[in-house]
Structures are given as structure tokens and as C-alpha cells.
C-alpha positions as CSV (number, residue, x, y, z in Angstrom):
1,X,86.6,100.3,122.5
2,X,86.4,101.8,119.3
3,X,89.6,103.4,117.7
4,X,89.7,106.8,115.4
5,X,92.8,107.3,113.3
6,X,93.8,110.5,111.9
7,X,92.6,109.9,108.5
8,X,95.9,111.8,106.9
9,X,98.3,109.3,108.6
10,X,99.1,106.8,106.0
11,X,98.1,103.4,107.0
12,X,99.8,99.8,106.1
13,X,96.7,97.8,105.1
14,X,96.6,94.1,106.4
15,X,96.7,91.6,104.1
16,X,94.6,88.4,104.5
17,X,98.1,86.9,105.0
18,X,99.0,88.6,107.5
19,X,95.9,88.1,109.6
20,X,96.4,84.1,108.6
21,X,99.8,84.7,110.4
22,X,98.7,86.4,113.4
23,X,95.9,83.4,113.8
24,X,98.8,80.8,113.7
25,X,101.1,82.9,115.7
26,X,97.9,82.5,118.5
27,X,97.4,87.0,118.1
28,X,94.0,86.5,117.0
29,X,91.5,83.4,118.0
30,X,88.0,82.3,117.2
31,X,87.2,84.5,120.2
32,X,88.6,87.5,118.9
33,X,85.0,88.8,116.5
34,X,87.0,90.5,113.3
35,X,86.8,90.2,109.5
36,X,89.0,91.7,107.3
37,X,87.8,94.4,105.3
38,X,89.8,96.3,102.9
39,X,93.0,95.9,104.9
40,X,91.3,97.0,107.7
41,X,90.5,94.2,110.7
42,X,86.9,95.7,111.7
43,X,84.9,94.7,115.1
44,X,82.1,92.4,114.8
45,X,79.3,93.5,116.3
46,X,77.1,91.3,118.5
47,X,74.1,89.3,117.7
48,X,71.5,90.7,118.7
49,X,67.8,88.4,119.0
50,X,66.6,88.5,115.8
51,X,69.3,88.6,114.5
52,X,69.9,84.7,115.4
53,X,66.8,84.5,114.5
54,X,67.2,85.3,111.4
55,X,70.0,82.9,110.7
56,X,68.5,80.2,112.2
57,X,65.2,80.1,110.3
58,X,67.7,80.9,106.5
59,X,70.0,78.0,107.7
60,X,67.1,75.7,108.2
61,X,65.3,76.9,104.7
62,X,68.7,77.3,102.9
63,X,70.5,73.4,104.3
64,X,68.2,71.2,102.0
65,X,68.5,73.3,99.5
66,X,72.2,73.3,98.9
67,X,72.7,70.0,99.8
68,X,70.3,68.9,97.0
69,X,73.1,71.0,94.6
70,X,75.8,69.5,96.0
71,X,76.5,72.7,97.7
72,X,77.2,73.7,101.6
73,X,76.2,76.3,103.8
74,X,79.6,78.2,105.5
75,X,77.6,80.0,108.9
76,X,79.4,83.0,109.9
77,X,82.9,81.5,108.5
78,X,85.3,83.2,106.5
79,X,84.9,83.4,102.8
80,X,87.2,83.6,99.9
81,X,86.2,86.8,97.6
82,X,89.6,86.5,95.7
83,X,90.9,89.6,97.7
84,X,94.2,90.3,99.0
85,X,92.8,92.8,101.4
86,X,89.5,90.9,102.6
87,X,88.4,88.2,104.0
88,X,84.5,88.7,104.8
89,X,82.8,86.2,106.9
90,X,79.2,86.8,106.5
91,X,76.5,85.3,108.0
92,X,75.2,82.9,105.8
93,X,76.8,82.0,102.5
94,X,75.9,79.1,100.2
95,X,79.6,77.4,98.4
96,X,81.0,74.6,97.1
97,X,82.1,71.6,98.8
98,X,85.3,72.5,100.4
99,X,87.9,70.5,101.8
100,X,89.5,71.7,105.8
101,X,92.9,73.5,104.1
102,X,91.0,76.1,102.2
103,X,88.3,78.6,103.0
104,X,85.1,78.6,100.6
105,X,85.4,79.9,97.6
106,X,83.0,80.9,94.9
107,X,79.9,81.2,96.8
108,X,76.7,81.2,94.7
109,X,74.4,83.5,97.7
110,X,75.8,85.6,100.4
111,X,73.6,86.7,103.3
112,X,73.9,89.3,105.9
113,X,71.5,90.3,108.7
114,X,72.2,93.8,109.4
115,X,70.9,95.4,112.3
116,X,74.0,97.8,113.8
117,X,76.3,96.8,110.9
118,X,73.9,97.6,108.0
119,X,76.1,100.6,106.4
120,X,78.9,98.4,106.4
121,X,76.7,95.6,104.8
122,X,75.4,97.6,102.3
123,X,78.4,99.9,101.2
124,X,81.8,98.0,101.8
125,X,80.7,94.6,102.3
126,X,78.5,95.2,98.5
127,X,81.6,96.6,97.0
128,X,83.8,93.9,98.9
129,X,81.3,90.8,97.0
130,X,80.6,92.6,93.6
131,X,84.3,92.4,93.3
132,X,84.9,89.2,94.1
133,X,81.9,88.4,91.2
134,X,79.3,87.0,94.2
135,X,76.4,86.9,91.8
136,X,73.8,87.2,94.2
137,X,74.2,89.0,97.6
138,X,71.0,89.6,100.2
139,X,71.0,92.0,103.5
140,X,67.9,91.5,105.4
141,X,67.1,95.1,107.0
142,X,65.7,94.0,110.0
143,X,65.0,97.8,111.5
144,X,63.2,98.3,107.4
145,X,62.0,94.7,107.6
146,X,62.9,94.3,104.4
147,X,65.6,92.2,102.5
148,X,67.7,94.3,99.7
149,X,68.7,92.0,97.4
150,X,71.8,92.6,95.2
151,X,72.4,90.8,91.9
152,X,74.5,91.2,88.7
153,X,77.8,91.9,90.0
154,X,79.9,94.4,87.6
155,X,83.5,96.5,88.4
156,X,82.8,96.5,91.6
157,X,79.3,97.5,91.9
158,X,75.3,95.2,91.7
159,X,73.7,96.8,88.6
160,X,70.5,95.4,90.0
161,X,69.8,96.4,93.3
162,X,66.1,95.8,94.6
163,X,64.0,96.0,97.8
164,X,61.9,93.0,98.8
165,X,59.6,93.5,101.4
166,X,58.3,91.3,104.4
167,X,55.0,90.7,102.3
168,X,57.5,89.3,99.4
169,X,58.6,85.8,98.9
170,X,62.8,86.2,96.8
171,X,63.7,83.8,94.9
172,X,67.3,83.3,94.3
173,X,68.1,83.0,90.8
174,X,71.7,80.5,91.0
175,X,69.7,77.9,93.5
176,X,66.4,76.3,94.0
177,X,65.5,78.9,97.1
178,X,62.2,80.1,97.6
179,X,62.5,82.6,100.9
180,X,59.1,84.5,102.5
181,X,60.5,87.6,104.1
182,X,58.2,87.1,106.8
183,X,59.7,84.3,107.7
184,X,63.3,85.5,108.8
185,X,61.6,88.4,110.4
């Protein structure tokens, strides 16, 4: 059930601390489905069909591929943007090797499928990643059927934000990546 706050009450933002503690004090589990956005924990909303889809047929394009750069793929894990306030855990997100004590850091691609969540993908979660210098950031539009594709990350903000559409083929510029649209539609 969705809450509404007063938006004049002052509010004590969570820090990605805090939600650490509440996961080892057993407050929040695996089955609990939030990410921590700007001190804020927000619902995740569920998958939906192609949406799945979707990260099923990037996972099996993007595996080789970062394996080859002796890189990983984190699925719908938590992700490190450097953020004291947020702890995104995006769909699909291409990192460094990382050890079981740490959560990735550094990712060279971040991917979201947004379908009811596409505001939040495409305002907070841009700001969120272009903060955290993600150089290359994709949100496949699945209602547009389109990918928007977000690179050069700068204050805060993508200088260079571009729609691809299902007839395109992106190319992602840190990684050997070739991906149809078509294909995760």
C-alpha cells in the first residue's frame, strides 16, 4: 500500500547504512522488493512478462561479453554508485569482479526495463547514475519500444541523451556489445 507524506514535514533520509543495519537486524529481507533512493526506501514494482523477457534475452547477449573483459553481470543486485543516500539495484548492470563482502562498484553499463517504473528510471534513477559517474546508462521503453540510452555523465546530469529505436542495433561504447532493440522487445 502506497504511502503519501505531507511533503512540508521534514523527513530523516535513510542512509545506505542504515538500510545495511536493518538487513542484518532481519527488518528487511531478500523478500522485502526496495532500493534505496535518495534516502528514500521505494517499492519495487513487479515484473511484469516482457519485462523478464527483456532481462533474459540482455543477460544472455550481455554474459559472454563481459566475461570476455574480465567483467560480470550483477542481475537485479544492488550496486554501489558512491552514494550515501542510494543504493540502486537495477536490472542489469555490467561491473568488475567483486569479491562476497562488497557490492559492485564502478559498473561500466546499467540497464533498466521500465514499464510502470519508467519516470523513476528516467529522472531519479538518471540523476542517481550520472552522479555516481556510470558512463553509460540504457532504459528500454517497453510501452515506446524504444531504448533511451544515456551517456557522458556530468554534475549530475547525461549530456548525451539519445532514442534508439526497435529498428536500431546500440552499441555500447565501454564494452564489445552490439544489442538489436528488436531483440529485448
Amino acid at each position: 500500500m502506497p504511502v503519501h507524506v505531507d511533503e512540508t514535514l521534514p523527513l530523516h533520509p535513510l542512509s545506505v547504512s542504515d538500510v545495511m543495519g536493518m538487513v542484518d537486524a532481519g527488518i528487511l529481507d531478500e523478500d522485502d522488493h526496495v532500493e534505496l533512493l535518495d534516502g528514500v526506501l521505494v517499492e519495487m514494482s513487479p515484473q511484469g512478462s516482457p519485462h523478464a523477457y527483456a532481462i533474459r534475452r540482455l543477460t544472455t547477449l550481455a554474459g559472454p561479453v563481459a566475461a570476455a573483459g574480465g567483467l560480470e553481470l550483477s542481475i537485479q543486485g544492488p550496486v554501489d554508485v558512491g552514494s550515501r543516500f542510494s543504493l540502486p539495484e537495477p536490472d542489469l548492470a555490467i561491473v568488475p569482479l567483486t569479491g562476497p563482502d562488497a557490492h559492485p562498484r564502478n559498473p561500466v553499463l546499467v540497464v533498466e526495463m521500465g514499464a510502470t517504473s519508467l519516470r523513476i528510471d528516467l529522472v531519479r534513477k538518471a540523476r542517481i547514475y550520472a552522479t555516481g559517474g556510470v558512463p553509460e546508462y540504457w532504459v528500454l521503453d517497453v510501452e515506446r519500444r524504444a531504448l533511451v540510452v544515456h551517456r557522458d555523465p556530468r554534475d549530475g546530469y547525461y549530456a548525451d541523451v539519445r532514442t534508439v529505436s526497435e529498428d536500431e542495433i546500440v552499441t555500447a561504447t565501454k564494452l564489445d556489445l552490439a544489442v538489436p532493440v528488436a531483440s529485448l522487445l
